[in-house]
Structure formats: structure tokens, C-alpha cells
Backbone bond lengths (Angstrom), bond angles and torsions (degrees), N, CA, C in turn:
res aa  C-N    CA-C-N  psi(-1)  N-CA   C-N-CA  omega(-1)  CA-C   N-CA-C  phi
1 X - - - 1.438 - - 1.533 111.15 -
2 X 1.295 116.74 -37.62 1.998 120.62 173.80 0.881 81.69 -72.19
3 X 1.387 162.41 -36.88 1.805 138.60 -173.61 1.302 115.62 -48.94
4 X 1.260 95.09 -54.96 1.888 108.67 -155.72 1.525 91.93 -85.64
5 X 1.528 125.96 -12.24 1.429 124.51 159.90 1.429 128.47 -51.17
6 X 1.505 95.95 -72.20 1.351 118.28 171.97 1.571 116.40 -43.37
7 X 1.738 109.37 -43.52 1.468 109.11 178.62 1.353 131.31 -76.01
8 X 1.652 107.01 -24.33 1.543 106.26 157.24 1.163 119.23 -60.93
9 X 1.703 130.72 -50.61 1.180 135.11 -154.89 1.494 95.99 -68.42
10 X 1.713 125.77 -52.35 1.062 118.85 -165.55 1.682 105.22 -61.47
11 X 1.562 127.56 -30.28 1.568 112.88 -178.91 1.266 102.43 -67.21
12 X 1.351 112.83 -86.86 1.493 102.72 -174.02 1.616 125.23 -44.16
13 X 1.227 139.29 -15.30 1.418 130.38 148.08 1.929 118.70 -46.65
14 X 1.288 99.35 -38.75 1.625 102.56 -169.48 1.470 87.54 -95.32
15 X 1.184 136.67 -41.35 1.671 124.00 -173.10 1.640 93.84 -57.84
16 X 1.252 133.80 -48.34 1.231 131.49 -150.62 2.206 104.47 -74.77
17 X 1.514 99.78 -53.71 1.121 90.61 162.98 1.375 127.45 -58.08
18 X 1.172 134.21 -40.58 1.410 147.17 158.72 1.498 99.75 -31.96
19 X 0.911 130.80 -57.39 2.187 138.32 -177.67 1.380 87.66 -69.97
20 X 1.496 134.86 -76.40 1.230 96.89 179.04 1.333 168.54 -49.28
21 X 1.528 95.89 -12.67 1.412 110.87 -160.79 1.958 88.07 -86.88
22 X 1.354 101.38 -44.63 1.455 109.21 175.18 1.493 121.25 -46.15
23 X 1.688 104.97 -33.40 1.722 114.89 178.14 1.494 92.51 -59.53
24 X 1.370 110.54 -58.72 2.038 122.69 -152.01 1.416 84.55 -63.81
25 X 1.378 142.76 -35.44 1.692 104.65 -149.86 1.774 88.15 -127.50
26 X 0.997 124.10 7.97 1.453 108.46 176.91 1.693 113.23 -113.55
27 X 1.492 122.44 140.89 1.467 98.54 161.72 1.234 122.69 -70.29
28 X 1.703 115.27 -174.26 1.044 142.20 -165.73 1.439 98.64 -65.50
29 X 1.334 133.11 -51.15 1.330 147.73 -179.50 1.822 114.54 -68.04
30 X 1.100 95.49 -7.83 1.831 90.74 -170.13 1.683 95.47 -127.45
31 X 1.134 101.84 8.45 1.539 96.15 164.87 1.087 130.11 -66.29
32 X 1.238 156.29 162.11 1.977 150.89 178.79 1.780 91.38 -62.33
33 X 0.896 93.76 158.77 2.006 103.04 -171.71 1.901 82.31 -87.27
34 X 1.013 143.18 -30.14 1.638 139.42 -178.38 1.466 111.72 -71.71
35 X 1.668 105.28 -24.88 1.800 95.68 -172.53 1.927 104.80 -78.63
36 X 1.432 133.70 142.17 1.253 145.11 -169.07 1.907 77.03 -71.26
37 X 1.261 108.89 138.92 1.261 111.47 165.77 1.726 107.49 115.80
38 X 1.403 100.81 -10.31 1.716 96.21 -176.30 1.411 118.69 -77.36
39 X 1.185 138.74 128.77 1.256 135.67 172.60 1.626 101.45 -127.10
40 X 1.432 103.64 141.97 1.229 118.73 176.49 1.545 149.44 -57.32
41 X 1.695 98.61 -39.88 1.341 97.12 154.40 2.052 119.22 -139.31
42 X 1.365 93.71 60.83 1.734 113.28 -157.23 1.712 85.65 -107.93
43 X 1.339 101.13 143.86 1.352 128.70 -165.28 1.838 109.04 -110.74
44 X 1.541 97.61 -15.81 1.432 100.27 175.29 1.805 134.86 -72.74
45 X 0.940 115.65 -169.26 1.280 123.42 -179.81 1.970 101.71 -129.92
46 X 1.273 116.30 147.60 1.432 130.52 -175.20 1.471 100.49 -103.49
47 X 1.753 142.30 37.13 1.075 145.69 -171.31 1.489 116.46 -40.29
48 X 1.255 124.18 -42.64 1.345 149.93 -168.21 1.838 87.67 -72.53
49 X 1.153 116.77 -72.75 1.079 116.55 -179.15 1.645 138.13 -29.71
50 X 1.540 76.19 -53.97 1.918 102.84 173.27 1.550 116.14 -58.62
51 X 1.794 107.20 -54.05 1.179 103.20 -178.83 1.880 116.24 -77.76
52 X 1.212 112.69 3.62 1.322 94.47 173.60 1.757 103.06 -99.40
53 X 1.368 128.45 -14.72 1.207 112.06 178.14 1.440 108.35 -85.58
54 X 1.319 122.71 -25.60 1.483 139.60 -177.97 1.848 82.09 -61.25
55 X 1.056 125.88 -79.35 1.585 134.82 -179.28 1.561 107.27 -27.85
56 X 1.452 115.16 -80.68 1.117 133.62 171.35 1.898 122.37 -29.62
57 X 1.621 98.77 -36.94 1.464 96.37 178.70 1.767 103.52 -81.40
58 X 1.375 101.34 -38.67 1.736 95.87 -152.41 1.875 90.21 -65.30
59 X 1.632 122.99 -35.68 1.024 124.78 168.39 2.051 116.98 -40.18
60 X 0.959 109.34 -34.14 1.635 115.39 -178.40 1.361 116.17 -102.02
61 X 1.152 111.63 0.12 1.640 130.66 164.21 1.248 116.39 -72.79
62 X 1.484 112.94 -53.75 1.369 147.00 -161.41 1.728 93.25 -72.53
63 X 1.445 121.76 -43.84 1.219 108.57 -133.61 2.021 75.98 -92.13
64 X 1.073 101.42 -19.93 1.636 100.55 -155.63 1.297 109.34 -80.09
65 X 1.768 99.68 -19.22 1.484 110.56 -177.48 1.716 95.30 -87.89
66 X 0.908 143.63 -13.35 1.223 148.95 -174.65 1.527 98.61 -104.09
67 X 1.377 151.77 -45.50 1.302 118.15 -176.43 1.776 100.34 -93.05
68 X 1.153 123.91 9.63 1.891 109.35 170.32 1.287 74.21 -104.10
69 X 1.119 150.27 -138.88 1.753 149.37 -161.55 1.549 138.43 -1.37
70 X 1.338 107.68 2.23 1.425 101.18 177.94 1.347 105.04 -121.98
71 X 0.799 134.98 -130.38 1.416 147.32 -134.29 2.315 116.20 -73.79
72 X 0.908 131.04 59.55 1.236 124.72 -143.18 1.234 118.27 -48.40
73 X 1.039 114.67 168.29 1.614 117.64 -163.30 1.367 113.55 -70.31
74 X 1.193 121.40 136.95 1.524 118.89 153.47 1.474 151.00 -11.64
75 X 1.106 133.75 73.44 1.455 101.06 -160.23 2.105 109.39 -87.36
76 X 1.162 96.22 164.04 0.995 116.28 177.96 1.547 116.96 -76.91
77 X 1.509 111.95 107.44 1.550 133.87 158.75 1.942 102.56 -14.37
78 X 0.739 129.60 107.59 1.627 108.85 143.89 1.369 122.63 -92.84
């Protein structure tokens, strides 16, 4: 069950940085027409955006590397 933990957290941690990095370096207009934030003919950047998924991933990285690596499980008394 910490397997299939660790392996969600680690996708969506790296998908999320992955969206951010795409917020920080792409405009508004060259974004995927699916990411929230696309506008059609906008010259801007979604900075705010970037750094919270950029934030948000390394945050779900951290946590995943911390519950497969820290503390080992319990075992059970017989």
C-alpha cells in the first residue's frame, strides 16, 4: 500500500512541476489549449501559476521521498 503511495505522489509531483515549468517559460498563447490559463492571442506569462506548481511538485516529491524512506513500518506483535 506505501508503494502505490509513493508512486502516485511521485507522478503527480513531477506532472505538476512539469505544468509549471511550462507556466514559467511559455506564453499565455503557446500554452496546450487543455492547460487552465490558455488564451489565444495573450503575450503574457502565468508566473504565479508556474511557481506554485513548480512549489507544489517539489512539495510532493519531498513527501513521497519521506514516507518510502523514513521511518519503517511497524511490525506486528504476535
Amino acid at each position: 500500500m506505501r508503494r502505490v503511495l509513493v508512486i502516485v505522489l511521485l507522478v503527480v509531483g513531477v506532472a505538476a512541476i512539469v505544468a509549471g515549468v511550462l507556466y514559467l517559460t511559455q506564453s499565455a498563447q503557446s500554452l496546450p489549449t487543455f492547460f487552465p490559463g490558455y488564451v489565444a492571442h495573450a503575450l503574457g506569462k502565468h508566473t504565479k501559476r508556474g511557481y506554485a506548481g513548480v512549489a507544489l511538485g517539489a512539495v510532493l516529491v519531498i513527501v513521497a521521498l519521506v514516507v518510502e524512506f523514513g521511518r519503517p513500518p511497524r511490525r506486528a506483535r504476535p
